[in-house]
N, C-alpha and C positions, 0 to 999 in steps of 0.2 A: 634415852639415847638420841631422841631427836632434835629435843630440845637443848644437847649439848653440839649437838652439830650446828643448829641456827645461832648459835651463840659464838660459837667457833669462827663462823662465817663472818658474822656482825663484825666481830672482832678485827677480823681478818681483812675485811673491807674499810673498817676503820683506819688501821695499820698503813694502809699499802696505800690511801686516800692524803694520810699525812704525810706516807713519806711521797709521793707523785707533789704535793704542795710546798712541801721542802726542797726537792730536786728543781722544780721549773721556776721556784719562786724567784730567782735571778732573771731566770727568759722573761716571766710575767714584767718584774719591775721594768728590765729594759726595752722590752715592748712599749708599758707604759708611758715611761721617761721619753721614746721617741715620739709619741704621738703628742704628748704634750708640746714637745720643741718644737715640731713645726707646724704645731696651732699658734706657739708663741713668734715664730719666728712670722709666720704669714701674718699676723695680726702688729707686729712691729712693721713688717715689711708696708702695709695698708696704711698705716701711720706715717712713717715716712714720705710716703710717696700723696699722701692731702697734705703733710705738712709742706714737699717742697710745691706744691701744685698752690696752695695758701701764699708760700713766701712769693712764690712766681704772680702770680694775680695783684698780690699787695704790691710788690715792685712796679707791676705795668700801672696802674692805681695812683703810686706816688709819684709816679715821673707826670704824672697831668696837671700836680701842683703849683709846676713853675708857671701857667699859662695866666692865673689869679695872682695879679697886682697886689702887693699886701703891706703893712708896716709892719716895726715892731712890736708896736702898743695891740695891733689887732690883733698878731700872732700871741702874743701874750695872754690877752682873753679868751681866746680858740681855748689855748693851753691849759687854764684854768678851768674850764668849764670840762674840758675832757677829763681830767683829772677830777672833776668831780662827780663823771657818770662812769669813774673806776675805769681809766684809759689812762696809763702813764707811760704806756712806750715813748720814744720819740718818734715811730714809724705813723704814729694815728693821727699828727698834726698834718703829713704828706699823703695819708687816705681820707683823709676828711676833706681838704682841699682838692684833693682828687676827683672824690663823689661829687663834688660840687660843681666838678667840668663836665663829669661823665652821664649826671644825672640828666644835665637838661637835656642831651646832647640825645641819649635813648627815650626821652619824653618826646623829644619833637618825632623820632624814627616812628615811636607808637602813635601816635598823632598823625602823619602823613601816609604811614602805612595801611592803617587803622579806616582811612576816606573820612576823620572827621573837620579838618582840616578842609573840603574839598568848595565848601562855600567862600570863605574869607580865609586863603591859605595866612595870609601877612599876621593878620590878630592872631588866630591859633598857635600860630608860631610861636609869637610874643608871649603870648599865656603860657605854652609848654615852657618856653625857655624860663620865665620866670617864676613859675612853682616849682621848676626842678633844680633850679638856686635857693629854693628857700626850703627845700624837704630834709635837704640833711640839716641845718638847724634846727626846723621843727623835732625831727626823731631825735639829735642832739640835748631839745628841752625835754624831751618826753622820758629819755633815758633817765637824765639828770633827776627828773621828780621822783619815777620809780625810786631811785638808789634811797634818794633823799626820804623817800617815804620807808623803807627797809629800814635805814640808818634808823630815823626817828621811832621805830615800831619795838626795836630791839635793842634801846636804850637803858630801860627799866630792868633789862635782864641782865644787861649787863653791869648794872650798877650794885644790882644784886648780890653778885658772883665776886666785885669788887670787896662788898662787904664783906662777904663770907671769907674770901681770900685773906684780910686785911686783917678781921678780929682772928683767926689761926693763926696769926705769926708773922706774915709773910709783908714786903714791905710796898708801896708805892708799884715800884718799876715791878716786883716780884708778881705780883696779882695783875697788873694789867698784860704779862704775857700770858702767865696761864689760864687769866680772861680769853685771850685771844686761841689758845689753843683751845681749850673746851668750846668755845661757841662757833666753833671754824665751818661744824656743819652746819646748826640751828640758824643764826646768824652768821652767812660769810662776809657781806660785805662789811658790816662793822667791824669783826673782828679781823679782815683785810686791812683797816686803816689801823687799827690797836695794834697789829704785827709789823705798820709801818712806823708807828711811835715807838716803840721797841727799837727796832732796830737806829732810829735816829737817838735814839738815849745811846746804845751802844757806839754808835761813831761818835761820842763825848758832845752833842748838842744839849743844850740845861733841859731838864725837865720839862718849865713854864715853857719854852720856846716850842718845846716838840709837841706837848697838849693846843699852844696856840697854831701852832700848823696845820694838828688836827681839825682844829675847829676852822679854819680857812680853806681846807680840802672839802671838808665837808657840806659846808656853806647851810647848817640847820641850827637853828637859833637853842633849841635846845642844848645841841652839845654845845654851844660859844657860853650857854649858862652853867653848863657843866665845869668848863673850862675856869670860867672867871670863878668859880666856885673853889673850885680845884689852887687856883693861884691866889687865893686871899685865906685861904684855909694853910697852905704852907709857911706864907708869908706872916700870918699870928699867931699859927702852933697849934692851931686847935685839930683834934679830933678828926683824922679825914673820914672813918668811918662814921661816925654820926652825922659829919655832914652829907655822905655820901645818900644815908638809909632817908634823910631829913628830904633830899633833892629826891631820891628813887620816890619817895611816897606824892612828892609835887608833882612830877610828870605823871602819876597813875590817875590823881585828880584832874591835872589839866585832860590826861585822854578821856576821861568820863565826863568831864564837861564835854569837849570836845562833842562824844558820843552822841549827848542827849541832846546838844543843839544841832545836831545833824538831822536827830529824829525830829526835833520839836520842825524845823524845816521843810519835813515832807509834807504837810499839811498843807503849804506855799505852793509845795511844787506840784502838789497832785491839782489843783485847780485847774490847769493849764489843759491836761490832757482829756479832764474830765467835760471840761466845757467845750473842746475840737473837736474828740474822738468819742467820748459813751454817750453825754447828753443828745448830741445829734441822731444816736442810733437809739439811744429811748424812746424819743420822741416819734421816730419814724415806727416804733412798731408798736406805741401805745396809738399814737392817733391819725396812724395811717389810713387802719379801717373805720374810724371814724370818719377820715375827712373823706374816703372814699363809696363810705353812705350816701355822705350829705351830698356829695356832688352826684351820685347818681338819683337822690328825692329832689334834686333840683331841680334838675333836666325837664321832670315832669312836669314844670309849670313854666317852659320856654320852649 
């Protein structure tokens, strides 16, 4: 009898469990549903409000542009080089030139602020003012090699994918998008410039033309081989897969040479540190105590 009663219960608790989860299950959702939206909505709203606070900054940024005297041939190379450390707005040619007013201008503040300045304020000056004209080109170069070294690193992979893509069916222009979509996390910046070949094949630019722009965005000698690769391959019919796997297998040699004279290198460069930095400290504590024997059995006979 007892056992029919906890089982009854069980039951019973069960019953009245599901239906309390059926009746509220609307509350529950819309509970949820709200809490979500204005997680979502405050988290757009944060978004927003760096974005216009970003656009505002960049604005004030680019209005400091007009103070730097410039041509068109210089603005032209600015342009290009920006574009090749993956900057193609047209807003980064009037922030770069910005920085370039704005930079010296807070180097000399932290320099006079700073009292280092307080000996020769005139040199100081001059020194601030001129490294803080040439830091945004230097970061300018610095960016550009990073990309460049991205680009070059994630070549072989992509030439890969090309393959692969190429021997399944699919054509040219077909494989270098969905190069560009698969590699979009692994590789973005490359497959940033392959979604900008894309879409220039799509506004009806020839093929050769839009591979060579690649290779002129990019400014790494590799893809310009890829390129000329790529446009003497269409232009005799041959095979682009085979030529593609023939090149993927050249860049993996060239980066293992590459590799092993880096290594063979270190050899060169450890001398330097070794003969400044460790030999000096060997010597001081193999014949420290020595030399500090002998000059004390010296003593004894002066």
């Amino acid at each position: 009898m007892g056992f029919v009663l906890v089982t009854f219960g069980v039951i019973f608790l069960l019953i009245a469990s599901g239906g309390l989860l059926l009746f509220y299950r609307e509350a529950m959702l819309q509970r949820i549903s709200q809490v979500v939206t204005q997680r979502d909505k405050q988290a757009r709203d944060l978004r927003t409000t760096l974005r216009m606070t970003g656009s505002s900054l960049s604005g004030m940024v680019g209005h400091l542009e007009r103070v730097l005297p410039k041509s068109q041939s210089e603005v032209s190379v600015v342009q290009q080089r920006l574009v090749r450390a993956g900057y193609r707005k047209n807003s980064a040619i009037d922030l770069f030139y910005g920085a370039k007013v704005l930079t010296p201008l807070a180097l000399v503040f932290v320099v006079f602020s700073t009292g280092l300045a307080s000996e020769s304020p005139f040199f100081m000056g001059i020194v601030a003012l001129g490294l803080g004209f040439l830091i945004p080109d230097f970061w300018l170069g610095r960016r550009i090699s990073i990309r460049q070294a991205k680009i070059r690193r994630g070549l072989p992979d992509v030439l890969d994918l090309l393959v692969v893509c190429i021997e399944a069916g699919l054509s040219l222009d077909q494989a270098t998008s969905r190069t560009a979509d698969e590699l979009r996390f692994a590789h973005p910046e490359i497959a940033d410039e392959l979604g900008v070949v894309v879409l220039e094949q799509h506004a009806g630019r020839a093929r050769s033309d839009a591979w060579r722009q690649f290779a002129d965005r990019t400014g790494v000698d590799s893809v310009r081989n890829l390129v000329s690769v790529l446009v003497q391959s269409e232009q005799l019919g041959t095979s682009v897969a085979k030529t593609l796997r023939v090149h993927s297998d050249t860049l993996r040699v060239q980066r293992r040479q590459a590799v092993e004279e880096a290594a063979a290198k270190t050899t060169v460069k450890l001398v330097f540190p070794l003969v400044l930095c460790i030999f000096p400290s060997l010597f001081l504590v193999t014949l420290g105590p020595a030399l500090i024997i002998m000059s004390e059995s010296f003593k004894k006979y002066f």
